[in-house]
Biopython code that builds the backbone (N, CA, C, O; Angstrom):
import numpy as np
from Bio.PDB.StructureBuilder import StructureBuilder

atoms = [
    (1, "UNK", "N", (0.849, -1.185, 0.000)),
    (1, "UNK", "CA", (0.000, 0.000, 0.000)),
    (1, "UNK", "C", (0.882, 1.232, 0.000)),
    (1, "UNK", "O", (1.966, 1.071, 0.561)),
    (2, "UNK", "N", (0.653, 2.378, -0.492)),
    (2, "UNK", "CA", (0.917, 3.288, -0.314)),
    (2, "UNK", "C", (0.509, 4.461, -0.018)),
    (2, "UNK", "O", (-0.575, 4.862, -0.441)),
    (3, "UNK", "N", (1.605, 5.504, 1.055)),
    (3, "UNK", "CA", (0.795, 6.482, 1.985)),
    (3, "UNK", "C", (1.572, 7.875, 1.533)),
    (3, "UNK", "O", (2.782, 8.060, 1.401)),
    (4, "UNK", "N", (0.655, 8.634, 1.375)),
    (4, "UNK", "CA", (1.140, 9.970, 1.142)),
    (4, "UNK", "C", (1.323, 10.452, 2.565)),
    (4, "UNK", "O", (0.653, 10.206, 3.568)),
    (5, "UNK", "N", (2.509, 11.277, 2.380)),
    (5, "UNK", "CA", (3.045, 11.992, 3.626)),
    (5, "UNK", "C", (2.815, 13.411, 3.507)),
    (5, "UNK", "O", (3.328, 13.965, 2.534)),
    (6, "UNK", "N", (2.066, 14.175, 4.402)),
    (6, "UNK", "CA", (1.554, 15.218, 4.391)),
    (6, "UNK", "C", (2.758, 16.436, 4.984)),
    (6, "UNK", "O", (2.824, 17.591, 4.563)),
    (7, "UNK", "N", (3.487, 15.939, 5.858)),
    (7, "UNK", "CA", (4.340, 16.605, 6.690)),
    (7, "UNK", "C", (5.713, 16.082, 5.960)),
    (7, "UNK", "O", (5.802, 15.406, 4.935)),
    (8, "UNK", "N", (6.563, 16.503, 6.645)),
    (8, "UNK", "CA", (8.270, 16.330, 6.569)),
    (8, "UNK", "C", (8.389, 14.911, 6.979)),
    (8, "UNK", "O", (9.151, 14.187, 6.338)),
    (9, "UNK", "N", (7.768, 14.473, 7.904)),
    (9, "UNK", "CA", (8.231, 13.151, 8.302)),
    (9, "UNK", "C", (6.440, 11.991, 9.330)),
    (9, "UNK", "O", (5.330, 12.523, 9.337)),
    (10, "UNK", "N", (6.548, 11.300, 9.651)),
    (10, "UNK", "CA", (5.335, 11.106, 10.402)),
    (10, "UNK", "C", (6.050, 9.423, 11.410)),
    (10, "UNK", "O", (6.608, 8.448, 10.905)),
    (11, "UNK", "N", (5.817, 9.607, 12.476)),
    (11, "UNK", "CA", (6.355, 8.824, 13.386)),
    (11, "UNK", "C", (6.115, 7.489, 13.399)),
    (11, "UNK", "O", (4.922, 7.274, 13.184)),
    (12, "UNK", "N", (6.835, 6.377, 13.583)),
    (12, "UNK", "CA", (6.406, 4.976, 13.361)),
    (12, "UNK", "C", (5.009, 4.566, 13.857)),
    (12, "UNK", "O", (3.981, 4.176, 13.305)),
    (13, "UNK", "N", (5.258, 4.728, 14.685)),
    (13, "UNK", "CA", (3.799, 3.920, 15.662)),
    (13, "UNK", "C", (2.578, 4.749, 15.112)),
    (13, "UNK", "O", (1.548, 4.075, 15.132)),
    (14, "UNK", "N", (2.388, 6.184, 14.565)),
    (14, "UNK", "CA", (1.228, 6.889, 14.043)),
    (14, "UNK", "C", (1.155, 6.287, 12.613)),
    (14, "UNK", "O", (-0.009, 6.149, 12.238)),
    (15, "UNK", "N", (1.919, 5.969, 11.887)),
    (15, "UNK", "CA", (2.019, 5.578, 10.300)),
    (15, "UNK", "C", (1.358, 3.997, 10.793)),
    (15, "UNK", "O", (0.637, 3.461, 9.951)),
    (16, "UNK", "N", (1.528, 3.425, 11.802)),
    (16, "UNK", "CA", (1.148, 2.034, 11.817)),
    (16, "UNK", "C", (-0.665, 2.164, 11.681)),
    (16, "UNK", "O", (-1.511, 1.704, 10.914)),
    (17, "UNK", "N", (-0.670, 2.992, 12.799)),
    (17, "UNK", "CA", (-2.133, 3.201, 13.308)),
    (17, "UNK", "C", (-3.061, 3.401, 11.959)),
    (17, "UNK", "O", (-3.892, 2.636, 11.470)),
    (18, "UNK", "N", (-2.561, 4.873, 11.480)),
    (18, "UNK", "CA", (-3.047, 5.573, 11.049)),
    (18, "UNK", "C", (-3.191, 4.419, 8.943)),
    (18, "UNK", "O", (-3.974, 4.750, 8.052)),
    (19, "UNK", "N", (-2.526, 3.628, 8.884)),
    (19, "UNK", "CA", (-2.660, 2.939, 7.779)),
    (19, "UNK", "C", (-3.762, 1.536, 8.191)),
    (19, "UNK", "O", (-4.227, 0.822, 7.302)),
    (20, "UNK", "N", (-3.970, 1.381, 9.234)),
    (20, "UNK", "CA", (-4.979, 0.440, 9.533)),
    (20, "UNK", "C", (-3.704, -0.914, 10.113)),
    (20, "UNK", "O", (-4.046, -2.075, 10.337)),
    (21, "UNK", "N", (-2.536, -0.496, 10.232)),
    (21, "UNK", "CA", (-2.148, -2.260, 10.288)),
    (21, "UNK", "C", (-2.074, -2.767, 12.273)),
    (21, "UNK", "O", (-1.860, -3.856, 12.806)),
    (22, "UNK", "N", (-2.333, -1.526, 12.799)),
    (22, "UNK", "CA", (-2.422, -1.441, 13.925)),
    (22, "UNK", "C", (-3.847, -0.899, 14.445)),
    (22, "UNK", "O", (-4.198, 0.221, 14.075)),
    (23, "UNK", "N", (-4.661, -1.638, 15.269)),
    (23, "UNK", "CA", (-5.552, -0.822, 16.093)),
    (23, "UNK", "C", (-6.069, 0.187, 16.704)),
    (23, "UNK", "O", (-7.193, 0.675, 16.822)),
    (24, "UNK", "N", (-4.490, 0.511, 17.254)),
    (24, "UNK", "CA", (-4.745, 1.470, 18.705)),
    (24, "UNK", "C", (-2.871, 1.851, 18.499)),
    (24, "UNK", "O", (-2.016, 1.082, 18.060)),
    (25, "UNK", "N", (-2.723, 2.998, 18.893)),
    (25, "UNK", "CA", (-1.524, 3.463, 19.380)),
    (25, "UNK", "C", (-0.318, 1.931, 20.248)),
    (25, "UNK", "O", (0.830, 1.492, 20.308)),
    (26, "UNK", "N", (-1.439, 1.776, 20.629)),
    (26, "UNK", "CA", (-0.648, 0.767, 21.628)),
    (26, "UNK", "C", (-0.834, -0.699, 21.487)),
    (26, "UNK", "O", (-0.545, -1.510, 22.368)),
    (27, "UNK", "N", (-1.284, -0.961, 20.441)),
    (27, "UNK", "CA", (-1.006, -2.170, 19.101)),
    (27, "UNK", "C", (0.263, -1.859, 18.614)),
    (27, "UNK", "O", (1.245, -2.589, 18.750)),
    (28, "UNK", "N", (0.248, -0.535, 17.921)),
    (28, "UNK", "CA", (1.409, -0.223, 16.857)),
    (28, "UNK", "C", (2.612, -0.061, 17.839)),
    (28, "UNK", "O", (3.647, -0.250, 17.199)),
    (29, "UNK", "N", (2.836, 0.180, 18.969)),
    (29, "UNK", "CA", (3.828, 0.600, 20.000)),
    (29, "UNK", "C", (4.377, -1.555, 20.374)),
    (29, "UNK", "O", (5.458, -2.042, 20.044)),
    (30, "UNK", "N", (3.695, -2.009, 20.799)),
    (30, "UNK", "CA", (3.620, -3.728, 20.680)),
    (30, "UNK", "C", (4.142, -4.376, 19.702)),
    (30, "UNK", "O", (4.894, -5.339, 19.856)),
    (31, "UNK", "N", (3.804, -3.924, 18.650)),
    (31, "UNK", "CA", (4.101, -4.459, 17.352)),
    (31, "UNK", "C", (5.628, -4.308, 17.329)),
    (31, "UNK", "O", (6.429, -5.242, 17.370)),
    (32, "UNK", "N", (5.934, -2.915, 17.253)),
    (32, "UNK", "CA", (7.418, -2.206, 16.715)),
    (32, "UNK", "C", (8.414, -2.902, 18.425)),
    (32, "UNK", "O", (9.578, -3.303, 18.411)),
    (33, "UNK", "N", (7.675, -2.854, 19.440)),
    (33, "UNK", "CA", (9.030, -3.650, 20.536)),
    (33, "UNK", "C", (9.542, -5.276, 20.125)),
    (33, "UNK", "O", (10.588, -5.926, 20.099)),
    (34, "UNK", "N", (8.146, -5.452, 19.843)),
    (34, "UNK", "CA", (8.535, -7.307, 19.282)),
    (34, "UNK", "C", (9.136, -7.453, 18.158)),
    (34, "UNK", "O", (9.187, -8.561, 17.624)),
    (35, "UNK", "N", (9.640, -6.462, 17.661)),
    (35, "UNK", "CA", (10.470, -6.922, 16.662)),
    (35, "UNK", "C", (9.766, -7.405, 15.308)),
    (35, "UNK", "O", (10.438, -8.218, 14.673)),
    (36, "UNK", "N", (8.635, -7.079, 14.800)),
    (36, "UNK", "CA", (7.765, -7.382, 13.631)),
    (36, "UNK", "C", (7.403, -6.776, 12.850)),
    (36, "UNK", "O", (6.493, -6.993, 12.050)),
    (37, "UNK", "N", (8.553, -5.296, 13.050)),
    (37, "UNK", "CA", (8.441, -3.910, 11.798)),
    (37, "UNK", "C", (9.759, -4.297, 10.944)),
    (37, "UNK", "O", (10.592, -5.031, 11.476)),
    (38, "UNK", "N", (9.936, -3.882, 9.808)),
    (38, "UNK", "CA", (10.916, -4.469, 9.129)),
    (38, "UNK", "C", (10.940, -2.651, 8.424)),
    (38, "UNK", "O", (10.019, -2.189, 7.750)),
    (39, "UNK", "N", (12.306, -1.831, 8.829)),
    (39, "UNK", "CA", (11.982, -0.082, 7.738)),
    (39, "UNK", "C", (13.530, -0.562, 6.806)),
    (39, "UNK", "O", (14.648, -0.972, 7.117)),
    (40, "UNK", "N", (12.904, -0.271, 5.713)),
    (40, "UNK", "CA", (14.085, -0.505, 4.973)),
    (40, "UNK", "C", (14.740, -1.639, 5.053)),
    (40, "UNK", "O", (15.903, -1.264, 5.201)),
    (41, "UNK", "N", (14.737, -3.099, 5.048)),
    (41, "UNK", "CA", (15.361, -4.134, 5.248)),
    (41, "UNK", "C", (15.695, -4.065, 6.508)),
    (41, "UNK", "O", (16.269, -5.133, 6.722)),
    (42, "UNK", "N", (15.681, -3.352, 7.630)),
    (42, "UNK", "CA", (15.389, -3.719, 8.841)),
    (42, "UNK", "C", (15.010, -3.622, 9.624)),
    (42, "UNK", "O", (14.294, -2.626, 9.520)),
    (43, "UNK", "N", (14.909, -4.141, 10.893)),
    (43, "UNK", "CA", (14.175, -4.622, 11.928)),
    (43, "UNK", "C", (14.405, -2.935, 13.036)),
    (43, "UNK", "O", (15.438, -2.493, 13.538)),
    (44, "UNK", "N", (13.330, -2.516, 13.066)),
    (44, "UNK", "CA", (13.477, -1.164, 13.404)),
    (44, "UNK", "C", (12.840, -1.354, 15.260)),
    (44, "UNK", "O", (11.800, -2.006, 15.341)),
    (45, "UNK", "N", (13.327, -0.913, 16.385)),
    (45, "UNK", "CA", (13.014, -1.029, 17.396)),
    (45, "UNK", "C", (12.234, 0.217, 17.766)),
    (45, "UNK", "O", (11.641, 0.166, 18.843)),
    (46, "UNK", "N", (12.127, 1.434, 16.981)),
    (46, "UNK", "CA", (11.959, 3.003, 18.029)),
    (46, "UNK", "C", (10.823, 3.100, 17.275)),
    (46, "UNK", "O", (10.714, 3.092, 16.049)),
    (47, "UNK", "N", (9.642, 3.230, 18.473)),
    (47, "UNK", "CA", (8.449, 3.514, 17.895)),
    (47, "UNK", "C", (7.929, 4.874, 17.824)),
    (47, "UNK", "O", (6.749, 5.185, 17.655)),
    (48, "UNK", "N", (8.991, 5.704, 17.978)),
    (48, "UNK", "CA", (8.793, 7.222, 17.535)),
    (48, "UNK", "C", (10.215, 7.431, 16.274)),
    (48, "UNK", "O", (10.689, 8.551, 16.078)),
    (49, "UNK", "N", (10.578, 6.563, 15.755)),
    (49, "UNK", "CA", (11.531, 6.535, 14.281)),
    (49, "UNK", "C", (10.842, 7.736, 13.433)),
    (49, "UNK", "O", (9.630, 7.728, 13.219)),
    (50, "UNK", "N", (11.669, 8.739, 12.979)),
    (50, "UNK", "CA", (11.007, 9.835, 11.842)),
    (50, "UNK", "C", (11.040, 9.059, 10.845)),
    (50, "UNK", "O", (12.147, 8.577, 10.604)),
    (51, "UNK", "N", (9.556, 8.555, 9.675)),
    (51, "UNK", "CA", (9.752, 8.194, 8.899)),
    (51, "UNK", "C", (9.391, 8.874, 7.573)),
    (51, "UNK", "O", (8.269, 9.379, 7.620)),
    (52, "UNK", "N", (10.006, 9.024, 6.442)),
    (52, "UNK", "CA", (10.418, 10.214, 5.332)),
    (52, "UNK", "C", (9.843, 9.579, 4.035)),
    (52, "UNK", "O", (9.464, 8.454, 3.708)),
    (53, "UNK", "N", (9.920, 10.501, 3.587)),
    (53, "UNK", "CA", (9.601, 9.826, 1.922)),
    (53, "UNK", "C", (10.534, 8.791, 1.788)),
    (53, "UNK", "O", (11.513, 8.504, 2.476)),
    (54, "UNK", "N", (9.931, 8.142, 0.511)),
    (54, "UNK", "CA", (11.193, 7.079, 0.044)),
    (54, "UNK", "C", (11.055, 5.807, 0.795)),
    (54, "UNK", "O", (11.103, 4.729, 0.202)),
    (55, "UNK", "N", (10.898, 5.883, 1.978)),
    (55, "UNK", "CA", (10.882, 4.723, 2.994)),
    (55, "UNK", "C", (10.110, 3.586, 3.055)),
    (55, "UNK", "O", (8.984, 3.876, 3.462)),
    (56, "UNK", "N", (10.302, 1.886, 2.715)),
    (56, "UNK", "CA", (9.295, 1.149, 3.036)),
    (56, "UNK", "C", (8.914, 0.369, 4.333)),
    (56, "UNK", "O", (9.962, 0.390, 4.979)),
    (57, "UNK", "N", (8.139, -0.194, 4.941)),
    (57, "UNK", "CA", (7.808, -0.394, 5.732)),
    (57, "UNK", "C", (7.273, -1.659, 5.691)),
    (57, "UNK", "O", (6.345, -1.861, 4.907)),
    (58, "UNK", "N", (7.710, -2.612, 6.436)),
    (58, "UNK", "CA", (7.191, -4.187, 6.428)),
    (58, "UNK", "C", (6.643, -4.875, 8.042)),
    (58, "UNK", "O", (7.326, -5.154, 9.027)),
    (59, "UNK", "N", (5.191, -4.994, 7.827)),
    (59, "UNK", "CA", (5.029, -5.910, 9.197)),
    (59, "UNK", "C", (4.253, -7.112, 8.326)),
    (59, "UNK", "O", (3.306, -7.059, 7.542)),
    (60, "UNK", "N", (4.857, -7.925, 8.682)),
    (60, "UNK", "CA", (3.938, -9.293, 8.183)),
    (60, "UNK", "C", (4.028, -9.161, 6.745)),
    (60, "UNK", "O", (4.956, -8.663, 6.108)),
    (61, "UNK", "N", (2.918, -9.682, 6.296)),
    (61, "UNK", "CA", (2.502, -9.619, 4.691)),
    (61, "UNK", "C", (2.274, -8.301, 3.965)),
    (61, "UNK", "O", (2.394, -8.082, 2.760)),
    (62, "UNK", "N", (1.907, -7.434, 4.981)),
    (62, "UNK", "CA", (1.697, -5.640, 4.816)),
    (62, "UNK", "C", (3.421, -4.889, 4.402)),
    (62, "UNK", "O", (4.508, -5.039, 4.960)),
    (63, "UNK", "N", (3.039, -4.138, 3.288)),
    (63, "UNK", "CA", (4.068, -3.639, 3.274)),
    (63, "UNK", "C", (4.119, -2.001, 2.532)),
    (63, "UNK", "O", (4.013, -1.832, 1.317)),
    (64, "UNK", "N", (4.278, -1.026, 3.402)),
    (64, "UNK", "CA", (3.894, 0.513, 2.990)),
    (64, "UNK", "C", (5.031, 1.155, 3.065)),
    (64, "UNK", "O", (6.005, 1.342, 3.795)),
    (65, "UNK", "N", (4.328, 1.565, 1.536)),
    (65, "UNK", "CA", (5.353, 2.819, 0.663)),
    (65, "UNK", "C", (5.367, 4.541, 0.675)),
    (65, "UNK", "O", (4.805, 5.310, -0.104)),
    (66, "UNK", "N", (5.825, 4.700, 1.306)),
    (66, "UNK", "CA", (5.834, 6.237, 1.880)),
    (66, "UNK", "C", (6.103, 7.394, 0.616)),
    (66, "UNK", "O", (7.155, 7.358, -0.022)),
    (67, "UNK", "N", (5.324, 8.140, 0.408)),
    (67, "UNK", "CA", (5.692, 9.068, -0.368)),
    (67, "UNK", "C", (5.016, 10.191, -0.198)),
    (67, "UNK", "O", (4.004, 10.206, 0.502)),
    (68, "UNK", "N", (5.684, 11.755, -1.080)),
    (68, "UNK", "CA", (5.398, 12.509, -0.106)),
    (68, "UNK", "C", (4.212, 13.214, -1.569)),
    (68, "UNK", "O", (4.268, 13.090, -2.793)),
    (69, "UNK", "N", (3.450, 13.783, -0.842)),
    (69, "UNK", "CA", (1.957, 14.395, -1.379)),
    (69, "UNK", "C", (2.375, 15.219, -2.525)),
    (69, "UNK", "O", (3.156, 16.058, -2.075)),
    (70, "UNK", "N", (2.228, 15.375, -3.772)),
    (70, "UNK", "CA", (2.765, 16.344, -4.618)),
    (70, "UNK", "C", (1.831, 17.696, -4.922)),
    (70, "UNK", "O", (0.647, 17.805, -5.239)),
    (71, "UNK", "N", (2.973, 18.760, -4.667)),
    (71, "UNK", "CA", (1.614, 20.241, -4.465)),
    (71, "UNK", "C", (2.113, 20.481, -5.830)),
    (71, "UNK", "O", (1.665, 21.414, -6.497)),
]
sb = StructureBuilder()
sb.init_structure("model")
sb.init_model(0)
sb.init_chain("A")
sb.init_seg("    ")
for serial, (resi, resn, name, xyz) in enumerate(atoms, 1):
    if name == "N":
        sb.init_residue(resn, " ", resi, " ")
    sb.init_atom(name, np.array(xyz, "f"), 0.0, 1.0, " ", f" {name:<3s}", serial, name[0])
structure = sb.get_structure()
């Protein structure tokens, strides 16, 4: 899937939420400690990570493509 980025950057655990692959803040915060976010080929621990254009994002079978909104 892919997510337009409205801002400069948008924080791991809100990009989780906010794309549906997480529930609740504190799904997506769960998710990213256990080790089941994959940014860029890896295994990303910080669930406040700035994440930027360009960037992909892997939990499970889900996998989101960050790009930024064109004005």
């Amino acid at each position: 899937m892919k997510f337009e980025l409205e801002d400069e950057y948008i924080e791991l655990f809100k990009l989780l939420k906010i794309t549906g692959i997480a529930e609740s803040g504190a799904q997506a915060k769960m998710l990213i400690e256990e080790g089941h976010v994959i940014r860029n080929g890896e295994v990303e621990m910080r669930k406040r990570a700035k994440i930027i254009s360009g960037e992909k994002i892997e939990v499970g079978d889900e996998k989101i493509e960050v790009e930024s909104v064109s004005k």
